[in-house]
N, C-alpha and C positions, 0 to 999 in steps of 0.2 A: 237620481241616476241609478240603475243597476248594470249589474256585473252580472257576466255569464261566467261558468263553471270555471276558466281558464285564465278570466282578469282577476275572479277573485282568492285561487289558487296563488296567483304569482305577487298579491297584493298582501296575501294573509300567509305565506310561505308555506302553507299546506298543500299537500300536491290536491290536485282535481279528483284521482282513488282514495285519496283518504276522507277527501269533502265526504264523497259517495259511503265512503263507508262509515262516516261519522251520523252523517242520515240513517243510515238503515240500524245502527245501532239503538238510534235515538238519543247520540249526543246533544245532535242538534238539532232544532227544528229543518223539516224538509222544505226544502227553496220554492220557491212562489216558480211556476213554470209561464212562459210564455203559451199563446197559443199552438204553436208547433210544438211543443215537448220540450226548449230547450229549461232549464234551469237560471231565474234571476235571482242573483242574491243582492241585499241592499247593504249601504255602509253600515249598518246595527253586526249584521251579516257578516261582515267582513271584522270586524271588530270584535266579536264571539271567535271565530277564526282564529285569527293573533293572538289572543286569549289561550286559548287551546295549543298553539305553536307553542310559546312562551314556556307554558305549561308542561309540554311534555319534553322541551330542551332542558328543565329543572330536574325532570325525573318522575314528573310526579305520574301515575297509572290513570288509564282513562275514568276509571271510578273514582279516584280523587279528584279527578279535575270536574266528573260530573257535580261531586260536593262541591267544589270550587266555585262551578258557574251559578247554582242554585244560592249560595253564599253571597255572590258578585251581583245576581241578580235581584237579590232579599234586600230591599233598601233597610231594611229594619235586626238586619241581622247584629251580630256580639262582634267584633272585633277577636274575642277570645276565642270562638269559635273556630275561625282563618288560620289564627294562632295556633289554636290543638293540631288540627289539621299540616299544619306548617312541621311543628313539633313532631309528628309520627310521620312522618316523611323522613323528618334528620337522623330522625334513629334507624328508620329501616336502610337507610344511605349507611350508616357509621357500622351497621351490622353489613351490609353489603360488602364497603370497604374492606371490612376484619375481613372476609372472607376472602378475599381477590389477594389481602395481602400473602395472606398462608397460603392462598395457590403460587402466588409468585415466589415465595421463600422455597416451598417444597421443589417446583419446578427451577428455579436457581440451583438449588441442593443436587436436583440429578442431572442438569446441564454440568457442574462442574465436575461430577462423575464420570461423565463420560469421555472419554478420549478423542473422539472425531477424527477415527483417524480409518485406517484402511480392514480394522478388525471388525467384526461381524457382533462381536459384544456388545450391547449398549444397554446401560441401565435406564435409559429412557424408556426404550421399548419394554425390556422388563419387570419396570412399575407399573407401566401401562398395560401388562397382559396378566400381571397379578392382577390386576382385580378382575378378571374375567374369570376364575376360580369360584 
């Protein structure tokens, strides 16, 4: 049984523009078309799909996941390999993290600065236009 662009969009949680532009990137292999032009994809199809969804609700970047499928697809691959992989993922997440946290501390820091009130003062705005200097 195949899937057009739209059963397998809704089946694999990827929308139908990202399929398209998972093609053209050469994530994925391009869909076997009908005679008329439309796009079939097969359950293998749809399961690289999920694959890729999964994948990118974890975080990981289209190049990782390209290692990913190449991995997933290697019957003969290391375990430890996934691993690595897996591993420089959690770090760039944990360096991520640090980062988001210090933006929120510093942005906490000048929300309680500021007054919110009817004066034209706000050290929001004047962190924010230092660094335009």
């Amino acid at each position: 049984m195949g899937y057009n662009i739209g059963e397998a969009a809704k089946s694999s949680g990827v929308s139908a523009k990202m399929i398209r532009h998972y093609e053209s990137i050469g994530l994925i292999e391009a869909a076997a078309r009908t005679d008329s032009g439309y796009r079939v994809y097969t359950e293998q199809d749809v399961r690289v799909l999920q694959f890729i969804h999964r994948g990118r609700a974890l975080g990981f970047s289209l190049e990782q996941i390209g290692a990913l499928l190449a991995l997933w697809r290697d019957k003969h691959r290391a375990s430890a390999d996934v691993r690595a992989l897996a591993q420089q993922h959690i770090a760039e997440l944990d360096r991520k993290i640090g980062e988001m946290e210090s933006m929120k501390r510093t942005l906490e820091q000048l929300y309680r600065s500021c007054h919110g009130d009817e004066r034209s003062a706000c050290p929001i705005l004047d962190d924010l236009a230092s660094a335009c200097h």
